[in-house]
py3Dmol code that shows the C-alpha trace and the ligand (Angstrom):
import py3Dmol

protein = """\
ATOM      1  CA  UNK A   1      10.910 -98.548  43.355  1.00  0.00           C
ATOM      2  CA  UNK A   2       7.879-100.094  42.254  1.00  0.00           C
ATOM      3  CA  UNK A   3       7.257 -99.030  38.530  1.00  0.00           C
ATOM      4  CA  UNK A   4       3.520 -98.972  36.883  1.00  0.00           C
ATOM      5  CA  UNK A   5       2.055 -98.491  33.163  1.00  0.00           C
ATOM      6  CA  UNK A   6       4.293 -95.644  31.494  1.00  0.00           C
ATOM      7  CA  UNK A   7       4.009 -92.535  33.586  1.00  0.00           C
ATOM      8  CA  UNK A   8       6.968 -94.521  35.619  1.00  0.00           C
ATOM      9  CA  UNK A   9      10.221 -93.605  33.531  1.00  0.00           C
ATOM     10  CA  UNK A  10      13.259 -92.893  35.760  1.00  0.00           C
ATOM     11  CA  UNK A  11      14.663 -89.676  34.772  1.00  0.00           C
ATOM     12  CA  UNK A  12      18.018 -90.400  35.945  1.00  0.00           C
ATOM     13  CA  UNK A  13      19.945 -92.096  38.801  1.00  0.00           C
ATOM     14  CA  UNK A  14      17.307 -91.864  42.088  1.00  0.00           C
ATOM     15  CA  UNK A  15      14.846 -90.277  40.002  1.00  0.00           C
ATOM     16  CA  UNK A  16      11.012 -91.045  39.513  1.00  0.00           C
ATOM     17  CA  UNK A  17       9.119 -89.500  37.203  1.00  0.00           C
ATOM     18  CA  UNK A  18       5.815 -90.368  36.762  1.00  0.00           C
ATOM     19  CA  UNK A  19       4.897 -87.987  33.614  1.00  0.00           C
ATOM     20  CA  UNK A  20       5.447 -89.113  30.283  1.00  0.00           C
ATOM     21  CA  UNK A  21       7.834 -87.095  27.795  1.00  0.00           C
ATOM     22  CA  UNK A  22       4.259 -85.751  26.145  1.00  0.00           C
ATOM     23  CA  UNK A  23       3.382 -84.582  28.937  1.00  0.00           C
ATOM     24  CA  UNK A  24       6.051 -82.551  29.445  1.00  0.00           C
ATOM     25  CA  UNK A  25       5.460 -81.302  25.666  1.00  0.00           C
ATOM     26  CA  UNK A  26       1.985 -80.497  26.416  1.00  0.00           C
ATOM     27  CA  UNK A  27       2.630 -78.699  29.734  1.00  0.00           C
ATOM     28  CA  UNK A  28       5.001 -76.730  28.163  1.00  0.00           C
ATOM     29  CA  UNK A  29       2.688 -75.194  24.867  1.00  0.00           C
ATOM     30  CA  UNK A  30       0.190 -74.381  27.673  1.00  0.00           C
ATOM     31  CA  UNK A  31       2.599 -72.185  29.190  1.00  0.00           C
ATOM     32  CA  UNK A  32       3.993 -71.109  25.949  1.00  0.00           C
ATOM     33  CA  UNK A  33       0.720 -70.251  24.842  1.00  0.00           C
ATOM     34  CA  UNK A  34       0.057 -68.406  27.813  1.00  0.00           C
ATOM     35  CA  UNK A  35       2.814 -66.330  27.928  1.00  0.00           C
ATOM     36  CA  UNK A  36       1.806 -65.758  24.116  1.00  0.00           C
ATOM     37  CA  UNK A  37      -1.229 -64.261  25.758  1.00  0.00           C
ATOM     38  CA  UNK A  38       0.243 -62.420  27.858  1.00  0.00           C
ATOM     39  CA  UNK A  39       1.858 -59.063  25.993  1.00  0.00           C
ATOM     40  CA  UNK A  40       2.371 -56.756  28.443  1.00  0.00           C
ATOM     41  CA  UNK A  41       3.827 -59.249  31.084  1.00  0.00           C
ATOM     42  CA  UNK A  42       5.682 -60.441  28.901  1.00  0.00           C
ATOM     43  CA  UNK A  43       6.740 -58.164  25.422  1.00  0.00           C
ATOM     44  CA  UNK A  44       8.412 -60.640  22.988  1.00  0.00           C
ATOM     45  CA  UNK A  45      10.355 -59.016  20.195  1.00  0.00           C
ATOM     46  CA  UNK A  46       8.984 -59.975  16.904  1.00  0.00           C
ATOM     47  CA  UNK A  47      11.073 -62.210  14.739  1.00  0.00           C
ATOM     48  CA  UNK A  48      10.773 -60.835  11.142  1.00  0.00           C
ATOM     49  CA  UNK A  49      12.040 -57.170  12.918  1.00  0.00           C
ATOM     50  CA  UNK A  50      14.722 -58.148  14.744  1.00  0.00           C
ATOM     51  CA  UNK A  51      15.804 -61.945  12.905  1.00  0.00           C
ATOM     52  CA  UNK A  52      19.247 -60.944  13.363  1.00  0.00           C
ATOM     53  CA  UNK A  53      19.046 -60.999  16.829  1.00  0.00           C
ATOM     54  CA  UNK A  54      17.070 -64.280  16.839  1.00  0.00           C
ATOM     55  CA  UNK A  55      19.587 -66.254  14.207  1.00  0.00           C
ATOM     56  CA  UNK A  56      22.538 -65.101  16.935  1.00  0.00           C
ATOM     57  CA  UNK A  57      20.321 -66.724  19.684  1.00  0.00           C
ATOM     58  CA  UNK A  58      19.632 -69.496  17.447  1.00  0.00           C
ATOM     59  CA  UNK A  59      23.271 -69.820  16.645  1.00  0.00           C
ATOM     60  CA  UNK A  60      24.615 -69.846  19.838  1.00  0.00           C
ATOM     61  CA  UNK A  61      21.818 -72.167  21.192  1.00  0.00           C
ATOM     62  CA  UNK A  62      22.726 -74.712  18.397  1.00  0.00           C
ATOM     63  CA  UNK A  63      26.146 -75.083  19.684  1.00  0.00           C
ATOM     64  CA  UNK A  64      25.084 -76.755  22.565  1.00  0.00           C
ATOM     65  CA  UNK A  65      21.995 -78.242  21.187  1.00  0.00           C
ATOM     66  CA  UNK A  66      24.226 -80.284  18.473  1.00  0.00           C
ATOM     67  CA  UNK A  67      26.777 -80.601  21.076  1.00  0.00           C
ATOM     68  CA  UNK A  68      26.052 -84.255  21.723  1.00  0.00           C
ATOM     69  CA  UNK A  69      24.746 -84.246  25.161  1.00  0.00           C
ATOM     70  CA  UNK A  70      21.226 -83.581  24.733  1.00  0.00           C
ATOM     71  CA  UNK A  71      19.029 -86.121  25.660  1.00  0.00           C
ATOM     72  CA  UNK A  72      15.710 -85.098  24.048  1.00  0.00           C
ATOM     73  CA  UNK A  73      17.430 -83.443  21.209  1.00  0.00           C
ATOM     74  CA  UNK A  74      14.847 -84.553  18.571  1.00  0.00           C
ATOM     75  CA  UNK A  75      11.815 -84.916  21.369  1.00  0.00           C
ATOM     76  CA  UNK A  76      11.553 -81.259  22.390  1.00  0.00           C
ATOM     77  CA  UNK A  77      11.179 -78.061  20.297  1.00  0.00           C
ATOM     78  CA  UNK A  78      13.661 -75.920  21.975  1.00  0.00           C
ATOM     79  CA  UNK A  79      11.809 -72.871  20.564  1.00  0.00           C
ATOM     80  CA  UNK A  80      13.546 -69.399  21.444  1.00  0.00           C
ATOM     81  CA  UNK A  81      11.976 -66.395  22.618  1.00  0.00           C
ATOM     82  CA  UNK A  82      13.318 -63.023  23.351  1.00  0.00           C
ATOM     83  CA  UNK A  83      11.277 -61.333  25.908  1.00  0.00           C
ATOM     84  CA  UNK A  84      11.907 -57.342  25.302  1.00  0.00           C
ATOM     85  CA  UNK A  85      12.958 -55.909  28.697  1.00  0.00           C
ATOM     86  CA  UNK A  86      16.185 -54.412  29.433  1.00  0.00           C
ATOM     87  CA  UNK A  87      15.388 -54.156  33.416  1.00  0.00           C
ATOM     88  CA  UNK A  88      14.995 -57.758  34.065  1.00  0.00           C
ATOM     89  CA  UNK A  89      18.745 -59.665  33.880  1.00  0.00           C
ATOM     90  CA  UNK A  90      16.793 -63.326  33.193  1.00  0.00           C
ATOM     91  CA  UNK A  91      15.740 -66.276  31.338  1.00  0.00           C
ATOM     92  CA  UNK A  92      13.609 -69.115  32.034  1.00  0.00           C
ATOM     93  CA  UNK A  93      12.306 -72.361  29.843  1.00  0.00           C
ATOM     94  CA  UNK A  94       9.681 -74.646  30.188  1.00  0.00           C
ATOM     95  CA  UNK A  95       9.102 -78.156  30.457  1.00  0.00           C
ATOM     96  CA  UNK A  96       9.246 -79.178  26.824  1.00  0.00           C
ATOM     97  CA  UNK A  97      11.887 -76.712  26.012  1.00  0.00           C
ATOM     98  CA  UNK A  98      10.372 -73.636  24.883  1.00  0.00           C
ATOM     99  CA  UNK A  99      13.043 -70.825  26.181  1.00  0.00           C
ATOM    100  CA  UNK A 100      12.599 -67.386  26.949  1.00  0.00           C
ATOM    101  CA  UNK A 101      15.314 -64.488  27.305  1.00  0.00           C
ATOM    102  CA  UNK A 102      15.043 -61.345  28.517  1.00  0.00           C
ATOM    103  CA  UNK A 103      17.148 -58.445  26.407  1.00  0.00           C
ATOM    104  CA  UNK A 104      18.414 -56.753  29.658  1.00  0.00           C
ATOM    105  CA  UNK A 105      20.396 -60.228  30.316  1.00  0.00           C
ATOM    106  CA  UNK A 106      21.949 -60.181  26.753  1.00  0.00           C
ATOM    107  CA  UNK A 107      22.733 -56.709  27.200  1.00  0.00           C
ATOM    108  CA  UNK A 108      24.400 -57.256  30.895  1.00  0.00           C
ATOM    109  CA  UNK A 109      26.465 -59.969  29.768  1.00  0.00           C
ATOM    110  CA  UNK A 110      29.851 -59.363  27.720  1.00  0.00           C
ATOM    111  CA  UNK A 111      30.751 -62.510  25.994  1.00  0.00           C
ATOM    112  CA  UNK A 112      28.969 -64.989  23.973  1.00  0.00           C
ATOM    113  CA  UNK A 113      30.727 -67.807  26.674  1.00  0.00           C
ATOM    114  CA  UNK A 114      28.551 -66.016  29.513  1.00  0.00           C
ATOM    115  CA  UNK A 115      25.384 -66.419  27.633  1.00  0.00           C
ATOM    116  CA  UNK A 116      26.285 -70.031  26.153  1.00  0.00           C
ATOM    117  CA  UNK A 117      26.490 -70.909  29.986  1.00  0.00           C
ATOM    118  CA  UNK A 118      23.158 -69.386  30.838  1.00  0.00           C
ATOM    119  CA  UNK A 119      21.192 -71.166  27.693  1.00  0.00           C
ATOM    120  CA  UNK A 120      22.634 -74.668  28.975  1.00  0.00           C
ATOM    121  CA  UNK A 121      21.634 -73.875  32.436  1.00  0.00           C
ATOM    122  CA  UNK A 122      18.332 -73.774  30.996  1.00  0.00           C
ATOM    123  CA  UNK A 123      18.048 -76.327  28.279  1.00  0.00           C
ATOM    124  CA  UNK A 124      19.570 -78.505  31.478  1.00  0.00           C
ATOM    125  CA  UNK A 125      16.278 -77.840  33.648  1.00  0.00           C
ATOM    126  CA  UNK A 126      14.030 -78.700  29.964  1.00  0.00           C
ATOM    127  CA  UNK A 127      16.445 -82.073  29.044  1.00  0.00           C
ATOM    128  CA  UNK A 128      16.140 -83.515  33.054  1.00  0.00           C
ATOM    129  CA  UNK A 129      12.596 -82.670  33.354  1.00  0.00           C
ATOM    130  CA  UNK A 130      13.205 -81.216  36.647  1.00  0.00           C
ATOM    131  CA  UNK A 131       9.521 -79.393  36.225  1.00  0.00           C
ATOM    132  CA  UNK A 132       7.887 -82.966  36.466  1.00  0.00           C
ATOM    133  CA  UNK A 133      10.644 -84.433  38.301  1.00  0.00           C
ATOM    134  CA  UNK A 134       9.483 -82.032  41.353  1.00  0.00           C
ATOM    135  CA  UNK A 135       5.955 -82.825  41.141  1.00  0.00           C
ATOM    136  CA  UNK A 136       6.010 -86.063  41.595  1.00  0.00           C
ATOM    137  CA  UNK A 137       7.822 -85.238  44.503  1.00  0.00           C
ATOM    138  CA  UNK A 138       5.768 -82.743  45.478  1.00  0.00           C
ATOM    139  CA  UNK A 139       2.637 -84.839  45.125  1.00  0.00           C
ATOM    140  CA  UNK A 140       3.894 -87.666  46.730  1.00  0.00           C
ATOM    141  CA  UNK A 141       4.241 -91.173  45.072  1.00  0.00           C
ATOM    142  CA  UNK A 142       0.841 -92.763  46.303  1.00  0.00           C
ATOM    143  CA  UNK A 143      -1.608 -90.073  44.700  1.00  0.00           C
ATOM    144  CA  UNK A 144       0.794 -90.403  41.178  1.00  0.00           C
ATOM    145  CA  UNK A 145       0.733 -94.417  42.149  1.00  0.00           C
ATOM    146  CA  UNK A 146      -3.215 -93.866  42.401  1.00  0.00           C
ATOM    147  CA  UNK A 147      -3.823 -92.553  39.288  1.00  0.00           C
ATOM    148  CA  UNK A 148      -1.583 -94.108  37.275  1.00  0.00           C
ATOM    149  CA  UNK A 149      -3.837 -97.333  38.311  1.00  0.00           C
ATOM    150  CA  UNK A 150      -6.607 -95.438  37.204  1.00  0.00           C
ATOM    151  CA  UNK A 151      -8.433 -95.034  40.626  1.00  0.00           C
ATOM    152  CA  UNK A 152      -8.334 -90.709  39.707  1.00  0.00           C
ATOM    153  CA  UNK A 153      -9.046 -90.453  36.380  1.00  0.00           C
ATOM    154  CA  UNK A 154      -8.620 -86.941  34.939  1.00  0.00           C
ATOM    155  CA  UNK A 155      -6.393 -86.028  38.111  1.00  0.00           C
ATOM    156  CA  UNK A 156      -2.855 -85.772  36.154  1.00  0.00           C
ATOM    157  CA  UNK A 157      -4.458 -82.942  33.868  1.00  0.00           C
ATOM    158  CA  UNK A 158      -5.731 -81.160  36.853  1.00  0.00           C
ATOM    159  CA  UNK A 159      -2.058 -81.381  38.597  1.00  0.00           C
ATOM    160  CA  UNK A 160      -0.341 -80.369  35.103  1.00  0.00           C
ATOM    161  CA  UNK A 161      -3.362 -77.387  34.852  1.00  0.00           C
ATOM    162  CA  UNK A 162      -2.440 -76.340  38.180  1.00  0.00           C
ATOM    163  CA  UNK A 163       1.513 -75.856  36.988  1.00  0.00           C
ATOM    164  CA  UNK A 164       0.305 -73.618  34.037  1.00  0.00           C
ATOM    165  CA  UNK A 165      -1.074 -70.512  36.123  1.00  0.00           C
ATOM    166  CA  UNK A 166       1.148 -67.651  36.531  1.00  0.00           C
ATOM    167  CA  UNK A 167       4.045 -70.137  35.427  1.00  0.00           C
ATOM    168  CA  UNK A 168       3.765 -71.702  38.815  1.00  0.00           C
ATOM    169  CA  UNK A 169       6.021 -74.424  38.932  1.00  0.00           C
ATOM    170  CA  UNK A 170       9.008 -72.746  37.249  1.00  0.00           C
ATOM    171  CA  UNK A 171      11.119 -72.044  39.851  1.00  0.00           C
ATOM    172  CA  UNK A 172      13.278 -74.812  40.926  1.00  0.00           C
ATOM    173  CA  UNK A 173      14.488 -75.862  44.058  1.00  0.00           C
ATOM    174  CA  UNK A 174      18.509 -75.428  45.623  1.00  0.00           C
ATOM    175  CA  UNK A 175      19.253 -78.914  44.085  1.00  0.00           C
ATOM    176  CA  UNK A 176      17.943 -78.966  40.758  1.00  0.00           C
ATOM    177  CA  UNK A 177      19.541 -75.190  40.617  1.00  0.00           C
ATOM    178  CA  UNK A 178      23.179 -76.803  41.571  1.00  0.00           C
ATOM    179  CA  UNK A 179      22.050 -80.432  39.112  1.00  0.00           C
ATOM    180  CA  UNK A 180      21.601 -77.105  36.060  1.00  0.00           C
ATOM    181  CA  UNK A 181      24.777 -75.924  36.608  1.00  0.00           C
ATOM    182  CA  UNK A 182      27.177 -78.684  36.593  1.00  0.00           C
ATOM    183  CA  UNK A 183      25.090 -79.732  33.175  1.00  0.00           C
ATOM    184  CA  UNK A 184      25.364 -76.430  32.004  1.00  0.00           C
ATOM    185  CA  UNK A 185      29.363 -77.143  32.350  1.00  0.00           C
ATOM    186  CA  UNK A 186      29.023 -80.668  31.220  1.00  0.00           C
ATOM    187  CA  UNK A 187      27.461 -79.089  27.977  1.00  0.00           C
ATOM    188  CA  UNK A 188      29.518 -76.252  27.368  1.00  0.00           C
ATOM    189  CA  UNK A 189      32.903 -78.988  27.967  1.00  0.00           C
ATOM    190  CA  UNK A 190      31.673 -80.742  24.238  1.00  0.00           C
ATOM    191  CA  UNK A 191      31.645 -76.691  22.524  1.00  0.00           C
ATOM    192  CA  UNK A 192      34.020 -74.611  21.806  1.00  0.00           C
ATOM    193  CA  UNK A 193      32.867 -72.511  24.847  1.00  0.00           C
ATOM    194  CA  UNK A 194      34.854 -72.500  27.984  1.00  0.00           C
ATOM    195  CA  UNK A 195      32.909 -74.980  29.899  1.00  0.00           C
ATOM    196  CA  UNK A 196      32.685 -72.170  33.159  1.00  0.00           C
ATOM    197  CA  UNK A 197      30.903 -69.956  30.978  1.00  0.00           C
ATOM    198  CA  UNK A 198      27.588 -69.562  33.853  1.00  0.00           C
ATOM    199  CA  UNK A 199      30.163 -69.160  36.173  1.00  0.00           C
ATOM    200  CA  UNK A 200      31.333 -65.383  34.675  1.00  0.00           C
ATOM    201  CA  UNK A 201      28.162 -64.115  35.235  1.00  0.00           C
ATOM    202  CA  UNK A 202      27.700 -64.891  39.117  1.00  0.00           C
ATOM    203  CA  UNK A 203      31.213 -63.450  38.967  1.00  0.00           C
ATOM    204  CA  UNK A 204      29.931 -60.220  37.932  1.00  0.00           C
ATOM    205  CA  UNK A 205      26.899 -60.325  39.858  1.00  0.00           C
ATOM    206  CA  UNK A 206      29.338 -60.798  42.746  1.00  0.00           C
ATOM    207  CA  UNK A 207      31.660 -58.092  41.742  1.00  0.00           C
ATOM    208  CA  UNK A 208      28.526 -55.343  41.529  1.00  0.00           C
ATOM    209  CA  UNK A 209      27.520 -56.095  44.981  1.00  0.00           C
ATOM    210  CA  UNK A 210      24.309 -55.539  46.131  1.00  0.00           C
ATOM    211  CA  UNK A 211      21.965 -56.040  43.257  1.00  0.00           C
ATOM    212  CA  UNK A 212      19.392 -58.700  43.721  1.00  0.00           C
ATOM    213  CA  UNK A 213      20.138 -61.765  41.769  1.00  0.00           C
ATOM    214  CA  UNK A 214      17.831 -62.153  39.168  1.00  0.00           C
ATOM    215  CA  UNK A 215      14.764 -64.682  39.716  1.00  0.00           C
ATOM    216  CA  UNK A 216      16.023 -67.706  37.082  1.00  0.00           C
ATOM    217  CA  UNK A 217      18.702 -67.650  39.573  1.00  0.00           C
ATOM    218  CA  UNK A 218      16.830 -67.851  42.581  1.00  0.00           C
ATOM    219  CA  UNK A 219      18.886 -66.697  45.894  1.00  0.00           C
ATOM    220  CA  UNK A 220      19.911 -69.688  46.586  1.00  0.00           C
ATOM    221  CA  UNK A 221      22.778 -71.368  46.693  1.00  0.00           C
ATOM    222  CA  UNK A 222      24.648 -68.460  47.094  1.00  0.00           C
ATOM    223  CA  UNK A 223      26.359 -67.225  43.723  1.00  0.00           C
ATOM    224  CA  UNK A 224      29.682 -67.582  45.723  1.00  0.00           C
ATOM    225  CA  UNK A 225      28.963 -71.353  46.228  1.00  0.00           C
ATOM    226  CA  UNK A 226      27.370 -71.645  42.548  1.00  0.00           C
ATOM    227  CA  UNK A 227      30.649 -70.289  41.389  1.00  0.00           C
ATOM    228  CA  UNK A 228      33.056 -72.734  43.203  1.00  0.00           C
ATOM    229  CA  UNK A 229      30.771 -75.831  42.208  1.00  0.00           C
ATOM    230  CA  UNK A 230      31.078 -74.902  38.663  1.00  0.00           C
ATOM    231  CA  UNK A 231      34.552 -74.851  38.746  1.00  0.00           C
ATOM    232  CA  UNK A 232      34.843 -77.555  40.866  1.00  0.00           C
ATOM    233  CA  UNK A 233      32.907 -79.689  37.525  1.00  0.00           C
ATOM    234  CA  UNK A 234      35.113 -78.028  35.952  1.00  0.00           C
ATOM    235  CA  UNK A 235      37.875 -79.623  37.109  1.00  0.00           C
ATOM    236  CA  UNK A 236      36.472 -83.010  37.574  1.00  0.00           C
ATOM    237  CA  UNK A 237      35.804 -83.301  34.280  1.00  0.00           C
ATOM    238  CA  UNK A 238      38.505 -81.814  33.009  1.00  0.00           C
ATOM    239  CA  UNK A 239      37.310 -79.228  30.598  1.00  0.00           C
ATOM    240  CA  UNK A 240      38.456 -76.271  28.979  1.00  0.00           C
ATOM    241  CA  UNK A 241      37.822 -72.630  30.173  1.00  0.00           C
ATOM    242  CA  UNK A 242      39.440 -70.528  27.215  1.00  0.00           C
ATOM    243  CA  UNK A 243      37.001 -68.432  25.752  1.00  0.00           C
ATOM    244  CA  UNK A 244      36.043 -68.760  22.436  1.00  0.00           C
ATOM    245  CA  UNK A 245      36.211 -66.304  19.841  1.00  0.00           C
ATOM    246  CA  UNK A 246      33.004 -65.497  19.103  1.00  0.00           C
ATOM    247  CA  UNK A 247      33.182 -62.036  21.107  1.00  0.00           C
ATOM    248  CA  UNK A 248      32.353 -60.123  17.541  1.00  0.00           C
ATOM    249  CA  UNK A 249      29.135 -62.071  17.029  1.00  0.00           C
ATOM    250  CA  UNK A 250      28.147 -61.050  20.383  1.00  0.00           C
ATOM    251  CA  UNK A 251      28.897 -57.789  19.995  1.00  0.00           C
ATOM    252  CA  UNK A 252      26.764 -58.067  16.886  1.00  0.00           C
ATOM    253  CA  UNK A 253      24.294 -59.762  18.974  1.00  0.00           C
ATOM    254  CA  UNK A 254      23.500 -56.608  21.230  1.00  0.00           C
ATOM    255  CA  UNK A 255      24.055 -54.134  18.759  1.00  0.00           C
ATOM    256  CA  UNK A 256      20.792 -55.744  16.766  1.00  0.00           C
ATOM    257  CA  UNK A 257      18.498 -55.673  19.595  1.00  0.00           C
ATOM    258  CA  UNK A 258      15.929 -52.356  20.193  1.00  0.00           C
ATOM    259  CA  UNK A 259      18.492 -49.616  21.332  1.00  0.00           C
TER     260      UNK A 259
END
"""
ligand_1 = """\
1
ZN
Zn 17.718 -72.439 36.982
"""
view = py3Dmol.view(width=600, height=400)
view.addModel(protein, "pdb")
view.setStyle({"model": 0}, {"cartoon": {"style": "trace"}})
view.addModel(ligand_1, "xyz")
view.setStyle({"model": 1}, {"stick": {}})
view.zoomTo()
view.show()
C-alpha cells in the first residue's frame, strides 16, 4: 500500500489509517464536548456527588489500563463518564478515549469481571482506532490519497466534522465488534479478571430472552456467536476465567450510585 506524508500510519496488520493519533484526540473532545452540551440526552452524574462511584469506575478501569496491553496508554485521556440512566444497559467511547457508561448497565451487571469485560471492549474500539480506521474505508483511499497531497485542503476537518453530529460514526461495524471482543479478552488475560468477563453479560442477555440488546452492542453478531468467539480467544490464548474477588467493591459500586 502506497504510504504518503503522516496521515498514512498502519493501525495494525491490513490496516490503513490515514488520520493521525491527534486527530483522533481532537475528534474525540468535539464529541466529548458535545455530549457535555447535551444534558438532557445525555445526564452525567456529577463527580464531587457521587466520587465514590467514579473512583470504583476509575479503579476498575485502571486494571486494564496499567495492564500492559494498551497501546496509546500515555497518548489518550481515557476520561470516564457516567451517564445517569438506569433504562439504557450501555456504554460507548470515543475516538481518543473519552468513555461513557450508563448506570442502568452497572446496575444490570453482577460482578466487577462483567463490567471489566465491557470497559475493555471499549477502550479496545479507542486503542485500534476503529472510528478512523472505518472512515478511511468508508471514504475510499483516493479522496484520503487526494488530500493528503494537498489537492482538498480543509477536506479532512469537514470529514472529521461530519463524524461529530449526533455521534455519527460511533457505531461499529460486525468486524470491528468481533476485533473488540477478542481484545477485550486479550486485556482482561494480563488482570486478575477472568479474561471471559464480556462474555457473562451476553450470557445473561441470552438467558432473559427477548430484550433488545443494547445499542454498544449492536445486533450483530449474534450474542450466541459473540459468546463462543470469546471463549474460543479464550482458549487460544490460554487465559484464565476464575473470577476475581472483587465482588464486594462492586457491590459497593452500585450501592453508591443515585438509588
Ligand atoms: Zn462495541
Amino acid at each position: 500500500m502506497l504510504c504518503l506524508l503522516t496521515y498514512c500510519k498502519p493501525a495494525g496488520p491490513g490496516t490503513l489509517n490515514f488520520f493521525s493519533l491527534q486527530d483522533d484526540i481532537k475528534l474525540g473532545q468535539q464529541l466529548r464536548d458535545e455530549i457535555a452540551n447535551a444534558p438532557q440526552e445525555y445526564p452525567l452524574l456529577d463527580r464531587t456527588r457521587y466520587a465514590q462511584a467514579y473512583q470504583h469506575l476509575q479503579r476498575i478501569t485502571d486494571n486494564i489500563l496499567n495492564s500492559g496491553g494498551i497501546k496509546y496508554r500515555n497518548e489518550f485521556e481515557w476520561k470516564l463518564h457516567i451517564i445517569h440512566d438506569d433504562k439504557t444497559l450501555n456504554a460507548f467511547v470515543t475516538p481518543g478515549g473519552y468513555i461513557y457508561v450508563y448506570t442502568g448497565l452497572i446496575k444490570y451487571l453482577e460482578t466487577e469481571d462483567e463490567l471489566a469485560g465491557v470497559m475493555g471492549h471499549e477502550i479496545a474500539h479507542a486503542d485500534r482506532r476503529h472510528s478512523t480506521n472505518n472512515l478511511t474505508k468508508q471514504y475510499g483511499v483516493s479522496i484520503m490519497l487526494s488530500i493528503a497531497l494537498g489537492k482538498n485542503p480543509g477536506q479532512l476537518g469537514q470529514i472529521l466534522q461530519g463524524m461529530t453530529g449526533k455521534l455519527a460514526g460511533l457505531k461499529f461495524s460486525r468486524a470491528t465488534e468481533t476485533d473488540a471482543d477478542a481484545q477485550s479478552v486479550v486485556y482482561l488475560s494480563k488482570t486478575r479478571y477472568s479474561c471471559t468477563g464480556t462474555a457473562g453479560f451476553f450470557e445473561k442477555m441470552m438467558a432473559q430472552g427477548g430484550q433488545q440488546p443494547p445499542q454498544w452492542l449492536s445486533t450483530h453478531p449474534a450474542h450466541e456467536n459473540r459468546v463462543n468467539d470469546i471463549k474460543a480467544k479464550a482458549q487460544e490464548i490460554g487465559c484464565s476465567t476464575q473470577m476475581s474477588d472483587n465482588q464486594r467493591q462492586y457491590a459497593e459500586l452500585k450501592a453508591s450510585l443515585p438509588k
